[in-house]
Every structure is written in C-alpha cells, then in structure tokens.
N, C-alpha and C positions, 0 to 999 in steps of 0.2 A: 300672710294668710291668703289659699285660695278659694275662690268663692265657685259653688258647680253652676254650670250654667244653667240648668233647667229652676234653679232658686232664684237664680240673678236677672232671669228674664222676667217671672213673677213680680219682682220686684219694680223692673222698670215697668211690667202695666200698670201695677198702682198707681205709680209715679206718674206715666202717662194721662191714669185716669181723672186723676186729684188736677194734673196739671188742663185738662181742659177744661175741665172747669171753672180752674182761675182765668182760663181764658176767655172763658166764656162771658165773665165779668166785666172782661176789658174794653173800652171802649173801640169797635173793628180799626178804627183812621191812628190809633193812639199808637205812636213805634214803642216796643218793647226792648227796655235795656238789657242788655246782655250782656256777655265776655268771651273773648276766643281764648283757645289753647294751641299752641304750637305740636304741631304733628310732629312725635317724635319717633327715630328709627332703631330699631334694636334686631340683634343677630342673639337669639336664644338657642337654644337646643332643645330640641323637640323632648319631649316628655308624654311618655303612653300609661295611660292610668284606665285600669281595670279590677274586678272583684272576684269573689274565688271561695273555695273552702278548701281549709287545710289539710292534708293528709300526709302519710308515710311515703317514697320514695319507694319503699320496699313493702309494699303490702301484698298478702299472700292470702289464697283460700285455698288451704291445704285439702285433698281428699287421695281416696283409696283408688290405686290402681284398677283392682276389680274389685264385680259387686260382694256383697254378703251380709248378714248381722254383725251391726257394731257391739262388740262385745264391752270397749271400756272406752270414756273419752273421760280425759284424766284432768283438767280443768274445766275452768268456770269464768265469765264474760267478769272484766277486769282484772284477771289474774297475771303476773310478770311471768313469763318465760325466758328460758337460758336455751342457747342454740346447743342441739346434741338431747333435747329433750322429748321422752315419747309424750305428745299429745292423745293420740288414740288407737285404737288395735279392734281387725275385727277381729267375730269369731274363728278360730283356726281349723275348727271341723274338714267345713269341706275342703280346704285348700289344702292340706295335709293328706288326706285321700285322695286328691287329685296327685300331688308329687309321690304317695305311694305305687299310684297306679301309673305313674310314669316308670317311676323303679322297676316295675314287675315289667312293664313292658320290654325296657331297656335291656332285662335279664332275659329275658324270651327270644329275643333279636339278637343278640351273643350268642346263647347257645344254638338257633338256628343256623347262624354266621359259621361258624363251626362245623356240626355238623354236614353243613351242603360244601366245606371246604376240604372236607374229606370224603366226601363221595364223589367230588368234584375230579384230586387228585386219583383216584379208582375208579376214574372214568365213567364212573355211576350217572352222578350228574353233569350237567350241559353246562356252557359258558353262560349260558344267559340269564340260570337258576343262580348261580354264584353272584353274578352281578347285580341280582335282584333283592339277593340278602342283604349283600351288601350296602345299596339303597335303604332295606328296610331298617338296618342298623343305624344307620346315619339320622335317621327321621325318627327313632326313637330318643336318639338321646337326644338329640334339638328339642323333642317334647318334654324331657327331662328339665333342663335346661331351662325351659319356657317355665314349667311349673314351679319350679327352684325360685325364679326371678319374680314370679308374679308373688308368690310365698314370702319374700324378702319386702314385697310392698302391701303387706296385709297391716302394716305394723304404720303410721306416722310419726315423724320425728321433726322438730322445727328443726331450720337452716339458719335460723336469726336470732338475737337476743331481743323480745320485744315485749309486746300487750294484748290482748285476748279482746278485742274490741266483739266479738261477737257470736255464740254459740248456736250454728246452725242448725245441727241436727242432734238428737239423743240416744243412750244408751238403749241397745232393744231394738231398735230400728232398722228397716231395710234398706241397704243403702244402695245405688246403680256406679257403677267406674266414674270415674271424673266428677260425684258430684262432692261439691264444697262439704265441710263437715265443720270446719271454725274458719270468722276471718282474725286475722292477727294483723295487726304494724310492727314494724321496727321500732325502737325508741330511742337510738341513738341521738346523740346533736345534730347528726348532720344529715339524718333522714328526711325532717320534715320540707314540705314542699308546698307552697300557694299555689292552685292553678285555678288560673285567670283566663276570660275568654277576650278577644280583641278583634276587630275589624281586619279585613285584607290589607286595608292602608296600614293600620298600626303594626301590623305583623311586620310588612317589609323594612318598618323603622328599627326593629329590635334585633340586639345579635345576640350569643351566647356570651354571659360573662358581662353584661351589661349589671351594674349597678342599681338598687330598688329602696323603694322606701316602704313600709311596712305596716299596717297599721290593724290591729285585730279587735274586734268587739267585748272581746273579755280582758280585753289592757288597754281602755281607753285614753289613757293616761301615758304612754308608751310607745314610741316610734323602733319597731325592728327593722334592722338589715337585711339584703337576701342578694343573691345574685343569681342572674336567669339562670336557670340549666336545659332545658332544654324546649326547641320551638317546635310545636307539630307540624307534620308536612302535608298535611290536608283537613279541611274545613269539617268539624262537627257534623253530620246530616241531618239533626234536631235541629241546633240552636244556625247553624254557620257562619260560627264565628273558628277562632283560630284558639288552641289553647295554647298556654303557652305557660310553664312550670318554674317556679322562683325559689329557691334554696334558702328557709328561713336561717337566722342565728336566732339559737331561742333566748342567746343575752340571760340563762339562768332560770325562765320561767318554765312556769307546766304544761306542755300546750297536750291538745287531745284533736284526734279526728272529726272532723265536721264544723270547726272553729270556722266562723264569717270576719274573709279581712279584705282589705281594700291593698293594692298595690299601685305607688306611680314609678314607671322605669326612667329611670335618665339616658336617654341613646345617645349617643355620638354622633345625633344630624341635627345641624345647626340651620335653622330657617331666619328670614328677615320677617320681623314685623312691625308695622306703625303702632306706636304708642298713644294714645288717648289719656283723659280724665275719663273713669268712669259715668260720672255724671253729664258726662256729652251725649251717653248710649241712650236711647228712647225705642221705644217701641219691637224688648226683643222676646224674640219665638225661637226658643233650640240656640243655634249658633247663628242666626239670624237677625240682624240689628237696624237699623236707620241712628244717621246723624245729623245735624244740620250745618252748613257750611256756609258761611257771609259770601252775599255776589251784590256790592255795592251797598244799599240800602236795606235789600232782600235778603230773602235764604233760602238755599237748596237744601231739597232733601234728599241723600244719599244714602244707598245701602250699603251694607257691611255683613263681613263675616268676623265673631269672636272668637278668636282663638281659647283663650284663659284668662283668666282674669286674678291681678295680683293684688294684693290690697286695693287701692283707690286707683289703679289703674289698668287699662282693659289692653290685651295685644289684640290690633285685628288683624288677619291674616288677610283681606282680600279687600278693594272699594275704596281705600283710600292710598295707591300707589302715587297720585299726580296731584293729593291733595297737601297742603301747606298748614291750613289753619281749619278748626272745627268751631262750633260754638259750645260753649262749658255752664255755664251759669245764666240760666236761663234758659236755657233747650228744651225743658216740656213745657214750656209754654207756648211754643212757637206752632206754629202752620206751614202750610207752602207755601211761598211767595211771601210772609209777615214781614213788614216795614221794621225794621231793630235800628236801634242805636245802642255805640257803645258805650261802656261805662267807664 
C-alpha cells in the first residue's frame, strides 16, 4: 500500500510533536536509546500519478452549418444514438428560397450565355460581352452549388453510435452557423479516456503506450487498466500543467462523463533510490524530510527528499547518497547533537 505524501508528512508532525515532548521529559545529560537501519539501495521505475475526469475520446458538439429556426431536435439528454441518425433539422423555408433563387439565377445566366453567343457569331456583339457572360454563368452556378451544399447541411446527422450527455439549445430557437445544438459521447469500449494533468518533469517520463493503473470514485472497490494514448505538446494556459489522455478498459462496467479517477503510470525510467524504515523520517513538509544519522555518540541531522512511500518503507530520492546507516527506533525523540546509545 502507498501512502500520499502530504498525509504522510501530517503524520510525521504529530509524531514529531508528541515526540518532543517525551523529550522534553528527559533528563538533557541522559543518552537516548536508539537503533539504526542499514541504508538500503533500490533501482525502481519511476511511476507518475495524476487525477482527471473521465470522458469520450470522440466527443462532439454537433451544430448547423448556417444560421436559422431550429425547426425539430429529435432527442433528449441521455438518449442512445446509432451513427447515420437525424438528430436535428432547421427550418427549410428560407434555405429553399435561397437554392431557388440560385436556380432562377443559374437559368437567367444560360440564357444570357446564349444569346450574347449568337450575337457574338453575327458579329453583333464584342469578345469581351461573350467573355463576360461567360463569367457570369460560371458565378451563377457556383451560387447554385454553394446553396445546394449549404441545404444538405440544414439537416444534423450523428457520425457515432453513442449518448446525449447534453441538450443545448431548443426547438423554436434562433440558432447562428457553428453554434453547438447537443453534446454527444461515443460509448463504445474503447472510447473512454482519463485525462490527467502532470508537471513538465512527469511529462518527459511518459511515452505513448505506457501502462496505467486506474482507479475511479464510483468503483472504489475496483482497479481499471488503461494505456496512455496520447501526450499534449504544450502546457494548459490555466492550470500549466501537461495533459496527458489514458485509454480506459471499462472491464464491463457503466462508466459516464465527468467520473473523478486517479491514475498512476508505470514508465520505462528506472531511477536509484535509498531505502529507509519509514519511522526514521521526522520532520516532513511536501517531499521534504530530515533524518538523523549516528556520528559517534551524537547525531546529525540530515535532510532528504521522499520520493513514495511503500508500506513501512520510505524511497528517498536525494540526502542520503554517502549515507550508510540512519537511526529507526527512536528518532523523534532526538535533537541536534543528542548523546544516544545503542540498543
């Protein structure tokens, strides 16, 4: 079991606190028994642990090409959708008048075409009237064309088999080009995605395809799998952190958007750390610690960095490189310089 460190530091002030006091007890000349622990070295692999909320992979906020009255939106917030399916349609009034008025024009620009092409050959008209129809014909039916297409997108259709997580706007309403009208998710297995925000240092430790452990608040109970999918290539502007996306297995259950999970990644960098007994740590703030270390009769007091901490044993990353032995049993009772004896 790992213990977070901002719990684990709490713990050692208490500890620290209760323990000055027994020292306080103590007679100052009186040595204090103790026991060391053999500094031990370990080659782990770095592990980046971050939190997140869950969503779709393929999430979409479908809306209308161009503006107008929505005339039908054809579901409702948690309804399933099948991809190929009309979600909503505006009005067709005016965009139908619109493509008429393309037609008529298109027809007007024909027969001009024509006729300037036979006044053209009877030398009636000029090259340059010919070439002009000509243009004008071209520019009608592209208007055609344009209205035809915009026509075609009066209508929404999902692209995905999924969920109606959200109904933005209503029937009767005026809507502008591009704005959203439902959000949807995918709900396939292989859509959902953890993203998780992480430091510039934990980013560089993660690759694609890195291994995860999973843990969500509504399956407490429940360890899911995931594998990264993919790393952002520049920093949040809110938060500045790094997000970075985890390919849940939903392993059968019902998961939903906006689910709170925790993820820890296992990378492929393997770092050296000294081992500890936890109960040698005193005095820690964040990843910040003190130890104390036998020097004859005495004791130093040295600082440290915690890496993690694994049951009853702490890795420190940084402060004890040249160190041998720590003290264990007995360590919050100690001061700088306190006379000890072993036990």
């Amino acid at each position: 079991m790992k213990i977070s460190l901002p719990i684990f530091a709490l713990c050692i002030a208490l500890v620290a606190c209760e323990s000055k006091k027994a020292q306080n007890s103590l007679p100052t000349d009186s040595p204090i028994a103790v026991q060391v622990a053999k500094v031990e070295q370990k080659t782990v692999k770095t592990a980046v642990v971050g939190s997140g909320l869950l969503s779709s992979s393929q999430e979409a906020k479908p809306s209308f090409k161009i503006g107008g009255v929505i005339q039908g939106i054809y579901v409702k917030e948690g309804d399933r959708i099948r991809k190929g399916q009309v979600l909503a349609k505006l009005n067709p009034t005016e965009i139908n008048l619109q493509v008429a008025q393309a037609e008529e024009g298109f027809a007007k620009a024909q027969r001009d075409q024509k006729r300037v092409q036979s006044l053209y050959k009877d030398s009636v008209a000029t090259e340059e009237q010919a070439q002009n129809v000509g243009t004008a014909l071209n520019v009608a039916k592209q208007s055609l064309e344009i209205a035809k297409y915009n026509q075609s997108y009066a209508t929404i259709v999902s692209n995905v088999d999924g969920v109606v997580v959200k109904k933005l706007m209503n029937e009767g309403e005026i809507v502008g080009a591009g704005t959203p009208i439902l959000f949807i998710n995918a709900t396939t297995e292989a859509d959902w995605v953890l993203k998780i925000g992480v430091s510039d240092k934990d980013w560089t430790r993660v690759q694609e395809g890195d291994q995860a452990q999973i843990s969500l608040d509504a399956y407490p109970d429940m360890t899911f799998t995931g594998i990264v999918k993919t790393l952002s290539q520049g920093a949040d502007p809110t938060t500045g952190s790094y997000q970075i996306e985890i390919r849940v297995q939903t392993q059968g259950k019902r998961l939903a958007t906006g689910m709170f999970g925790k993820a820890k990644i296992n990378t492929l960098i393997a770092s050296q750390y000294q081992i500890v007994p936890v109960e040698s740590i005193i005095e820690g703030a964040g990843k910040s610690a003190f130890v104390y270390i036998p020097k004859g009769n005495k004791v130093q007091k040295v600082p440290i960095q915690v890496a993690q901490i694994e049951q009853d044993k702490a890795l420190i990353s940084a402060g004890l490189e040249q160190v041998s032995q720590v003290i264990s049993t007995g360590a919050g009772f100690l001061a700088e310089n306190s006379t000890i004896v072993l036990k």
